[in-house]
Backbone as ProteinMPNN parsed JSONL, in Angstrom:
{"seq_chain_A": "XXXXXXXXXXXXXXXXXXXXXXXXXXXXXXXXXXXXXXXXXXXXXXXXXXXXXXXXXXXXXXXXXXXXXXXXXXXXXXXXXXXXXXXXXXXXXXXXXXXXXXXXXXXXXXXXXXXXXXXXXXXXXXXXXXXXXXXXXXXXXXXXXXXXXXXXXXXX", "coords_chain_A": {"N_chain_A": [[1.371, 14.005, -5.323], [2.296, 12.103, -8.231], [1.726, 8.59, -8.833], [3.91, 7.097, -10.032], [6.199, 9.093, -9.93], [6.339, 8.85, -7.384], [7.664, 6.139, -6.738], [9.855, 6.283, -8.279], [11.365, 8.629, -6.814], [11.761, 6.842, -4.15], [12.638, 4.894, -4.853], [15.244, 3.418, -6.063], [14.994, 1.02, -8.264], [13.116, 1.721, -10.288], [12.414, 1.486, -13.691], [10.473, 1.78, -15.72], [8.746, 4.165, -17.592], [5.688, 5.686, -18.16], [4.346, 3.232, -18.42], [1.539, 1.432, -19.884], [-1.642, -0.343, -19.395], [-2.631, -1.422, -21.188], [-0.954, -3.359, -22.106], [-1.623, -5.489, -20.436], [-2.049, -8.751, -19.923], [-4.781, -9.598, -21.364], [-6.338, -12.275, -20.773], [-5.691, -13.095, -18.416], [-7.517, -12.498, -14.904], [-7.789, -11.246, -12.531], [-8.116, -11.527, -8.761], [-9.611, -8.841, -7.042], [-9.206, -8.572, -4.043], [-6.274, -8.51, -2.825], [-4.179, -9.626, -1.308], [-5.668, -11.404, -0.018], [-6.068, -12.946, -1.728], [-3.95, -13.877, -2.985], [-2.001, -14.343, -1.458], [-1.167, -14.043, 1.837], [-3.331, -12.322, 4.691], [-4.097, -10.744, 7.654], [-6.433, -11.137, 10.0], [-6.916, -8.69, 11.27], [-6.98, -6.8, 9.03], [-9.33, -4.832, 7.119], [-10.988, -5.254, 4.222], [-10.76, -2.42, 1.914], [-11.44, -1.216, -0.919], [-10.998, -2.025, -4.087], [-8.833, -0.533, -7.465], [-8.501, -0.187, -10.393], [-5.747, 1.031, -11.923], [-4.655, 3.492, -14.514], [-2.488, 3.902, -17.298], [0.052, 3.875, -16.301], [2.734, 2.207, -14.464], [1.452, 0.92, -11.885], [-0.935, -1.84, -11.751], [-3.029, -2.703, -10.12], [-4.973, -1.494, -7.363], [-5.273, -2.449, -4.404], [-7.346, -1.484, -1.274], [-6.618, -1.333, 2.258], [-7.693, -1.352, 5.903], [-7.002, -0.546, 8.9], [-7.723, -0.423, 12.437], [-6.205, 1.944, 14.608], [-5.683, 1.096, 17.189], [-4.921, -1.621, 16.728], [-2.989, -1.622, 14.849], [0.06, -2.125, 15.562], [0.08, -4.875, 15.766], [-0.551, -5.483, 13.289], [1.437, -4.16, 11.299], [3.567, -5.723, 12.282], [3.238, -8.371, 11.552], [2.994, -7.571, 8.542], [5.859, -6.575, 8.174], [7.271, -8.87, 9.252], [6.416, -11.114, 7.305], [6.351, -9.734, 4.805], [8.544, -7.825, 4.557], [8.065, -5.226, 5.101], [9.049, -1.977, 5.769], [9.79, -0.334, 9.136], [7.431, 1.627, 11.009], [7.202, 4.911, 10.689], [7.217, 8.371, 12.55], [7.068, 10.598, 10.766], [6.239, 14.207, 9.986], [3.853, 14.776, 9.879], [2.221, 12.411, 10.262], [2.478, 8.961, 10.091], [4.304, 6.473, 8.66], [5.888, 3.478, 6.029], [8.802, 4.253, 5.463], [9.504, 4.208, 3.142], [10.408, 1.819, 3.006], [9.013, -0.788, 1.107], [6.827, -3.392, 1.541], [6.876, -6.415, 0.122], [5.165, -9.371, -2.488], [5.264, -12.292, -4.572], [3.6, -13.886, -7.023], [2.459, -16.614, -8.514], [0.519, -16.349, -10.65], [0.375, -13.677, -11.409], [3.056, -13.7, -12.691], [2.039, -14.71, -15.404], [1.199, -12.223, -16.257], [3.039, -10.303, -16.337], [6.789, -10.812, -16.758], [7.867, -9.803, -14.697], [6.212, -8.505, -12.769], [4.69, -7.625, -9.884], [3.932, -7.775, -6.429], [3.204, -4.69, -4.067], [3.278, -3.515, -0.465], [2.486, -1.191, 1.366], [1.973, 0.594, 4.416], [0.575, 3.796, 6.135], [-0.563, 6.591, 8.18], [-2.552, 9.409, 8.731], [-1.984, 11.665, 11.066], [-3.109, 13.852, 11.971], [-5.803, 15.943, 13.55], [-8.491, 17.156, 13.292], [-10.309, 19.674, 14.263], [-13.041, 21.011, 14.374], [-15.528, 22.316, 15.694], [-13.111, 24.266, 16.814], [-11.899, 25.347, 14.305], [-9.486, 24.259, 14.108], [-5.868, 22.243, 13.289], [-4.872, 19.823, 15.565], [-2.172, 17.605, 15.936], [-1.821, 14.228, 16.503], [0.283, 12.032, 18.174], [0.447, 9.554, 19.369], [-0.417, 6.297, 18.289], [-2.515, 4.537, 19.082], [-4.55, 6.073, 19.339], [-5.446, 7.329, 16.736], [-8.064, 7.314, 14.246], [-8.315, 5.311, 12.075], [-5.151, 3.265, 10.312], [-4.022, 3.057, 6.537], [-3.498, 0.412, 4.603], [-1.957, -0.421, 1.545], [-2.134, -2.495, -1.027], [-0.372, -2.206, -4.16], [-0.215, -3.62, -7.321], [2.384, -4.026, -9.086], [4.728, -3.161, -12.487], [8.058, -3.537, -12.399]], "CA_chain_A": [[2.456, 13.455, -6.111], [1.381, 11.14, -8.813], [2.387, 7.191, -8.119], [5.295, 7.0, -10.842], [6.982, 9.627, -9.286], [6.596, 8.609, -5.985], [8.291, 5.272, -6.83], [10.829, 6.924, -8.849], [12.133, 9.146, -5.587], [11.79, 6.139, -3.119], [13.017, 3.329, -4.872], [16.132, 3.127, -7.683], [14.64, 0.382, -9.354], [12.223, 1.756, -11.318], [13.189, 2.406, -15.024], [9.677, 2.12, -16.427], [7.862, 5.178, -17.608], [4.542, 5.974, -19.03], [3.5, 1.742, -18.731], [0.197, 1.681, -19.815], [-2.437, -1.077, -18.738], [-3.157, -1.844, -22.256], [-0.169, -4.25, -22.139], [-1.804, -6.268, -19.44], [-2.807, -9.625, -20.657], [-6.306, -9.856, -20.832], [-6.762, -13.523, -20.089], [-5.652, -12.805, -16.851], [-8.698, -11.729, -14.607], [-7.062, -11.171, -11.235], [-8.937, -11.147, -7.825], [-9.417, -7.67, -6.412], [-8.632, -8.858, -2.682], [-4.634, -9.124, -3.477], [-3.48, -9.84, -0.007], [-6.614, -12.778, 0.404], [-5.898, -14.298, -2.85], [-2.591, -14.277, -3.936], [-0.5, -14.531, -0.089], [-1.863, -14.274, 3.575], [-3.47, -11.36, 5.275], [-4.175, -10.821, 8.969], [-7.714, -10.592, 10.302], [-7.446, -7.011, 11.596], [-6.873, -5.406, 7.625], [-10.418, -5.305, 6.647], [-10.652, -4.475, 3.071], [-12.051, -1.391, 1.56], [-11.741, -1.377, -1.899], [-9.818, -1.922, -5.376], [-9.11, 0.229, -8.527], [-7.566, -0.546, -11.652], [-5.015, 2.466, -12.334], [-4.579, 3.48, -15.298], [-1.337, 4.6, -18.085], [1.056, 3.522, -14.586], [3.448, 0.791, -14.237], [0.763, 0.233, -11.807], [-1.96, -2.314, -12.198], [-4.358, -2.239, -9.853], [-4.199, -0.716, -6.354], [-6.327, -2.774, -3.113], [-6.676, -0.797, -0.091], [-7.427, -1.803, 3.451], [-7.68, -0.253, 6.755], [-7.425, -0.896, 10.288], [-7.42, 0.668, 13.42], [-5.285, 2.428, 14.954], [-4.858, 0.118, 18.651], [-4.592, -2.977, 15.866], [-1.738, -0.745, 13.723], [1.522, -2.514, 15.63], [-0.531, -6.02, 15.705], [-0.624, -5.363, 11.451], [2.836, -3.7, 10.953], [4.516, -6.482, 12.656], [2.903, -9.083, 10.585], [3.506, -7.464, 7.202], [6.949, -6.525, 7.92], [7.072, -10.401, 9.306], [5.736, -12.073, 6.325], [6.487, -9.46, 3.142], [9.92, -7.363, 4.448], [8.025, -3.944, 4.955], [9.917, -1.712, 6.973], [8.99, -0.272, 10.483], [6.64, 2.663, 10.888], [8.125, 6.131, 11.896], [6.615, 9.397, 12.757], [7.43, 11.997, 10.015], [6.189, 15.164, 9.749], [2.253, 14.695, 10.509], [1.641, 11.085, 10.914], [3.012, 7.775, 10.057], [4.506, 5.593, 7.3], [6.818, 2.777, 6.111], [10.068, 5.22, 5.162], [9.72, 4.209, 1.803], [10.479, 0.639, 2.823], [7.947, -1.99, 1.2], [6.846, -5.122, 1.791], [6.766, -7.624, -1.294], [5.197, -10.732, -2.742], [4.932, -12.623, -5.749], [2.602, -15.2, -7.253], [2.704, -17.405, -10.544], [-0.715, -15.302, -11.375], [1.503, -12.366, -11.584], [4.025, -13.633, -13.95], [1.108, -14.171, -16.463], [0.815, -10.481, -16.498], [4.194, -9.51, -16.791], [7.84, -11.603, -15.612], [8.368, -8.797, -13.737], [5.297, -8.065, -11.732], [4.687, -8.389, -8.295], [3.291, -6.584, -5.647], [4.089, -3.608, -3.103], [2.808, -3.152, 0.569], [2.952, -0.07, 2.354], [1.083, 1.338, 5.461], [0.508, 5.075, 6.586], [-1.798, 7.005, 8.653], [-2.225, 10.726, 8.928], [-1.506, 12.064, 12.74], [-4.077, 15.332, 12.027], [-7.088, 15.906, 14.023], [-8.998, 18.394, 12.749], [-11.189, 20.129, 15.47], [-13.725, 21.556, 13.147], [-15.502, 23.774, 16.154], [-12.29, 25.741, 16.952], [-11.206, 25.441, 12.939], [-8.331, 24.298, 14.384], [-5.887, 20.661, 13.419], [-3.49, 18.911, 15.893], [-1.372, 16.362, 15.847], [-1.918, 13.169, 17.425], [1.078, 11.292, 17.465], [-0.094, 8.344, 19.842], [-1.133, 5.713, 17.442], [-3.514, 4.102, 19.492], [-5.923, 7.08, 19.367], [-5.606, 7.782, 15.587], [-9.083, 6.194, 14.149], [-7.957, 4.451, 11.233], [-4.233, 3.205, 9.017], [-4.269, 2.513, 5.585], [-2.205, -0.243, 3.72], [-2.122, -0.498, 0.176], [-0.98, -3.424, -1.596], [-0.111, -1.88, -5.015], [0.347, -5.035, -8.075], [3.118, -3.406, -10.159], [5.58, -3.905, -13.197], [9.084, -2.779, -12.289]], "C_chain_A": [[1.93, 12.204, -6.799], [2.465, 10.157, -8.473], [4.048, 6.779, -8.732], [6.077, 7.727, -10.016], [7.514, 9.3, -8.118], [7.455, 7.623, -5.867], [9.66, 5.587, -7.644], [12.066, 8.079, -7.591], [12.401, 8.154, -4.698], [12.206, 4.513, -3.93], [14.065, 3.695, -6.409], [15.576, 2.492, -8.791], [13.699, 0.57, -10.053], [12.719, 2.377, -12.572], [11.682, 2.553, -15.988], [8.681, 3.619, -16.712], [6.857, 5.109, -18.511], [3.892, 4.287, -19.613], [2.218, 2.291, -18.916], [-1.247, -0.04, -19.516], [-2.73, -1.951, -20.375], [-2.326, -3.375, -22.719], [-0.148, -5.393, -21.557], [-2.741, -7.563, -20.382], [-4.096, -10.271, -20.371], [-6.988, -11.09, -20.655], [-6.495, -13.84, -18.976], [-6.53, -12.076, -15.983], [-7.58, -12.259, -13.237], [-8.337, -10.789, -10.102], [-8.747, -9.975, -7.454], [-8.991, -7.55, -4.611], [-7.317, -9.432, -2.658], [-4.347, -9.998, -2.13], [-4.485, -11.614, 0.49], [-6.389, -13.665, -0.334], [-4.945, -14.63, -3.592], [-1.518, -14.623, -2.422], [-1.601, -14.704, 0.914], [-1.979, -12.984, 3.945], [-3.955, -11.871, 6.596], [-5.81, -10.368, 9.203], [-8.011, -9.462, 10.768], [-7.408, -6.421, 10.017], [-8.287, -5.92, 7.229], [-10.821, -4.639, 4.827], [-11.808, -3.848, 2.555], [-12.242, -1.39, 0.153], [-10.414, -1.965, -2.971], [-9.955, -1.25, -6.142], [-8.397, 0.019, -9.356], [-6.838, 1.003, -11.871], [-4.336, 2.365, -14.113], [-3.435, 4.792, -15.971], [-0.589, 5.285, -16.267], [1.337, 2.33, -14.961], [2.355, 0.215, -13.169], [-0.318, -0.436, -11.606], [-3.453, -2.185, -11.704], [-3.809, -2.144, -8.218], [-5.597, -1.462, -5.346], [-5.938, -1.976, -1.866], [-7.399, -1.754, 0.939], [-7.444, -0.882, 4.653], [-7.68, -1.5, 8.036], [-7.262, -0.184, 11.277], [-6.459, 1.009, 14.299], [-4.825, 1.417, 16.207], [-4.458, -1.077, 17.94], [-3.151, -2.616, 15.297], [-0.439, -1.926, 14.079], [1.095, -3.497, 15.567], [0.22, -6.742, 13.705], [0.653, -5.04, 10.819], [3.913, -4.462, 11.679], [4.593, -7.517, 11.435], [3.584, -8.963, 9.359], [4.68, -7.173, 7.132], [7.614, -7.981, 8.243], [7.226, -11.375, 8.433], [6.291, -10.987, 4.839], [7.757, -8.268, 3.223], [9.348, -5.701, 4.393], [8.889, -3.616, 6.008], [9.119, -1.05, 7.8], [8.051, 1.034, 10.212], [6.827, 3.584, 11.721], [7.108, 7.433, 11.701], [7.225, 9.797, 11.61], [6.229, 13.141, 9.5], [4.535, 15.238, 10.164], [1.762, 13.193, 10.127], [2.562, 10.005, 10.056], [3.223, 6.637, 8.779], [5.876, 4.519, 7.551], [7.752, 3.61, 5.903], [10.55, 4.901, 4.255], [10.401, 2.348, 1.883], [9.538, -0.229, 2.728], [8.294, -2.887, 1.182], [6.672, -5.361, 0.356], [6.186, -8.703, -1.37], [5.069, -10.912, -4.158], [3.801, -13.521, -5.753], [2.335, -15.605, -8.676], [1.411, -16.846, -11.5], [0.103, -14.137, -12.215], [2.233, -12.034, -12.763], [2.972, -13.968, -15.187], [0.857, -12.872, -17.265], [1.927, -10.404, -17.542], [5.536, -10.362, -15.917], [8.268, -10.795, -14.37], [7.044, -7.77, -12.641], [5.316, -8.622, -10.542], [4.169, -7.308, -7.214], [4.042, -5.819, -4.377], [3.316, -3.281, -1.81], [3.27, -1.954, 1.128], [1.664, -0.044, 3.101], [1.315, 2.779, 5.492], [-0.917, 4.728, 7.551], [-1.833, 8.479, 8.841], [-2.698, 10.741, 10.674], [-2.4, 13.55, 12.501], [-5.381, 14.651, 12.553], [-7.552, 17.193, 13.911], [-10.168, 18.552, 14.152], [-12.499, 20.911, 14.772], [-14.41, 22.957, 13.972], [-14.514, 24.893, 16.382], [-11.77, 25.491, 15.533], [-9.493, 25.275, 13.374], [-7.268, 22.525, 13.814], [-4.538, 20.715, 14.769], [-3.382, 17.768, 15.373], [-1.86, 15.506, 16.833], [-0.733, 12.302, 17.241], [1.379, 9.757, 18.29], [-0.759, 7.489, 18.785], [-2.102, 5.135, 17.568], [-4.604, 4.568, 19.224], [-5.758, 7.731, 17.457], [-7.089, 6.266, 14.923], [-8.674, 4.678, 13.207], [-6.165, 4.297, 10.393], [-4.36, 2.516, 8.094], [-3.044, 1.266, 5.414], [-2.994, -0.504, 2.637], [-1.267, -1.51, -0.425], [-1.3, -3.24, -3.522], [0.258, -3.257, -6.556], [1.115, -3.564, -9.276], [3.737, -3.698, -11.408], [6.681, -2.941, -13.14], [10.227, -3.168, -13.281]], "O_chain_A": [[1.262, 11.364, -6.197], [3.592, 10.406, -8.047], [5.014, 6.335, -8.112], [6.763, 7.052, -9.248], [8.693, 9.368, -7.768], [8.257, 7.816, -4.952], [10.572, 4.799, -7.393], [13.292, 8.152, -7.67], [13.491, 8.39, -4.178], [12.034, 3.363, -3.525], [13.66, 4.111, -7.495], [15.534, 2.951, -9.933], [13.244, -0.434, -10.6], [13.29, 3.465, -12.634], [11.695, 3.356, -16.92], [7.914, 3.974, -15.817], [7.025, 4.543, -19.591], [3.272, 4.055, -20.651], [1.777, 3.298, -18.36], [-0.466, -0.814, -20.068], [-3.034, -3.144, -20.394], [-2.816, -4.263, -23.417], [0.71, -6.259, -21.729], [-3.679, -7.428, -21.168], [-4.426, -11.114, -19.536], [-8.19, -11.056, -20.391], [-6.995, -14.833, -18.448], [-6.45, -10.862, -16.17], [-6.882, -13.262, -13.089], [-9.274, -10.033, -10.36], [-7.543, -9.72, -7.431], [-8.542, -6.528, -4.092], [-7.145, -10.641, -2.502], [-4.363, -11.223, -2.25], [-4.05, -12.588, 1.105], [-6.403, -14.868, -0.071], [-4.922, -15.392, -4.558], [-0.393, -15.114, -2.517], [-2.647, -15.344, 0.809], [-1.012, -12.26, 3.709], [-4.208, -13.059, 6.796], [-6.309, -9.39, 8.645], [-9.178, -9.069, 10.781], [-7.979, -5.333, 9.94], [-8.511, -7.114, 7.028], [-10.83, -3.432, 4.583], [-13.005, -4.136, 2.541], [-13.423, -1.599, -0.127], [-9.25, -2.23, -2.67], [-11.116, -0.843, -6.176], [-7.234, 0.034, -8.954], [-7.536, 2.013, -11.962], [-3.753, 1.439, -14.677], [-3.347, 5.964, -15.606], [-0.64, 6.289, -15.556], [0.629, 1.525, -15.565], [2.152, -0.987, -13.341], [-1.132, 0.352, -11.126], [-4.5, -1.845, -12.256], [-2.708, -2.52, -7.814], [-6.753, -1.079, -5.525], [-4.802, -1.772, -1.437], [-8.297, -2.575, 0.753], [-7.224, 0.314, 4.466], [-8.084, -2.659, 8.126], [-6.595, 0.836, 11.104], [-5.831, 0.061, 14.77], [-3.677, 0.973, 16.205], [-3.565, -1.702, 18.51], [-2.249, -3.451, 15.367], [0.046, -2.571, 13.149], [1.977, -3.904, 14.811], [0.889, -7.658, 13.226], [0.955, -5.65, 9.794], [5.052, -3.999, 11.741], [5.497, -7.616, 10.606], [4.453, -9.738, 8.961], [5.093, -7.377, 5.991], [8.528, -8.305, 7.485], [7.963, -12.347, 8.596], [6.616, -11.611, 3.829], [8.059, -7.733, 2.156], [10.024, -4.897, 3.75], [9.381, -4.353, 6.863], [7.914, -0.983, 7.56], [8.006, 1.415, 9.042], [6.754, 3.529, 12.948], [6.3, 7.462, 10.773], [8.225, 9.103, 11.428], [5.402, 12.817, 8.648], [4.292, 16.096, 11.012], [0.651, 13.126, 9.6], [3.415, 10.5, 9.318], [2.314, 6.116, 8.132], [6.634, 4.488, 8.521], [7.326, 4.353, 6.788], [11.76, 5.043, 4.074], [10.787, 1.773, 0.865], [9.017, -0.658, 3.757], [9.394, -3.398, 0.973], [6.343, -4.491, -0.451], [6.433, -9.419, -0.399], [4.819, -9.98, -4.922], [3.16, -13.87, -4.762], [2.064, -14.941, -9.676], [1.34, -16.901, -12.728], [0.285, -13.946, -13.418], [2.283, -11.051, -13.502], [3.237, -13.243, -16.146], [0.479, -12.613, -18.407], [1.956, -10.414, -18.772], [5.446, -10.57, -14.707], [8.862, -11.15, -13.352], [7.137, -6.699, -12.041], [5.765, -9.707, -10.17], [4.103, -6.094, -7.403], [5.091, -6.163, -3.834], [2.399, -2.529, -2.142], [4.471, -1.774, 1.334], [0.581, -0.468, 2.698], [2.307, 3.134, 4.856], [-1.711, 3.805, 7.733], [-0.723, 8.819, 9.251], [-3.501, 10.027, 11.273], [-1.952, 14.419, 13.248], [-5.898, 13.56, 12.312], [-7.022, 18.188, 14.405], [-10.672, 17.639, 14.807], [-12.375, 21.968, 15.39], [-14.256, 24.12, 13.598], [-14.773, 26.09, 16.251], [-10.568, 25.37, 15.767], [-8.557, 25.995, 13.026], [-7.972, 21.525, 13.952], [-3.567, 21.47, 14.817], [-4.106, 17.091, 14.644], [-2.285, 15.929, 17.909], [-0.651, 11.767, 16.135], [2.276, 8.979, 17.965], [-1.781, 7.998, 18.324], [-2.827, 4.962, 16.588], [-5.586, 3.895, 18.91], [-6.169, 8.882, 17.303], [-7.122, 5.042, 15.05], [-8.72, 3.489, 13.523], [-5.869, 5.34, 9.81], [-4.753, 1.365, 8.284], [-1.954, 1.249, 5.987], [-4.202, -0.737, 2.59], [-0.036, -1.507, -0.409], [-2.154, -3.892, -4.124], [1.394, -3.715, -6.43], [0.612, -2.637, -9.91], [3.308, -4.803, -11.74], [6.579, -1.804, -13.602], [11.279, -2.528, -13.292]]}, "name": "protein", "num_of_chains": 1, "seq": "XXXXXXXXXXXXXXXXXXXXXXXXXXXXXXXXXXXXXXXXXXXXXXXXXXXXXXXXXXXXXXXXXXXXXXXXXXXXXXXXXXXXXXXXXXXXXXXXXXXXXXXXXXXXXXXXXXXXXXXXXXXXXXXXXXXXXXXXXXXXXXXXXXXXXXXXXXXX"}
């Protein structure tokens, strides 16, 4: 499911369609570590990368990861500090339930008055067994290796 959409089922407020990046003001060079350089992150999210997304409301997309016995350590925090909501089983492994966390930062409004960024976590609950070609479920979070969070910079 591409990202528009996804924000379009899980959240009312989106009325933008088909933003394109081109609108982004290019004297704004933004750090790619959102969570380090625009708010506060927690020493378990160790970060894996960034990507500028492109013709999307949005801008650029940092991921991180941590591990699974850290997970409720990390999903306290960010629901703590940026209003995500809790993290529930559905259907093969684990997410906010479409409730994100938020922040702003006076960088931001440079962009756009209406930017700001979006936290979510997941993790997939599949364990693939590869000798018996078989997957379960794991739905202990402890023993799942890694969950993502993504802190998304948008314009809604």
């Amino acid at each position: 499911m591409n990202s528009i959409l996804k924000y379009i089922l899980l959240s009312s407020t989106v009325l933008i369609f088909g933003f394109s990046n081109k609108f982004v003001n290019s004297k704004t060079e933004l750090k790619c570590n959102l969570l380090e350089a625009y708010a506060i992150t927690h020493k378990e999210l160790e970060f894996v990368k960034c990507e500028e997304v492109k013709n999307s409301q949005i801008i650029y997309r940092a991921t991180y990861r941590v591990r699974g016995n850290k997970s409720k350590i990390v999903e306290d925090f960010l629901k703590e500090n940026y209003g995500m909501g809790n993290l529930k089983w559905a259907c093969c492994g684990w997410d906010n339930a479409g409730v994100y966390g938020q922040f702003e930062h006076p960088e931001f409004e440079k962009i756009d008055p209406y930017c700001s960024a979006v936290i979510s976590m997941f993790a997939s609950g599949e364990k693939i067994d590869k000798s018996k070609n078989t997957i379960n479920l794991e739905h202990d979070r402890d023993k799942i290796e890694y969950f993502t969070v993504t802190v998304e910079l948008i314009i809604t």
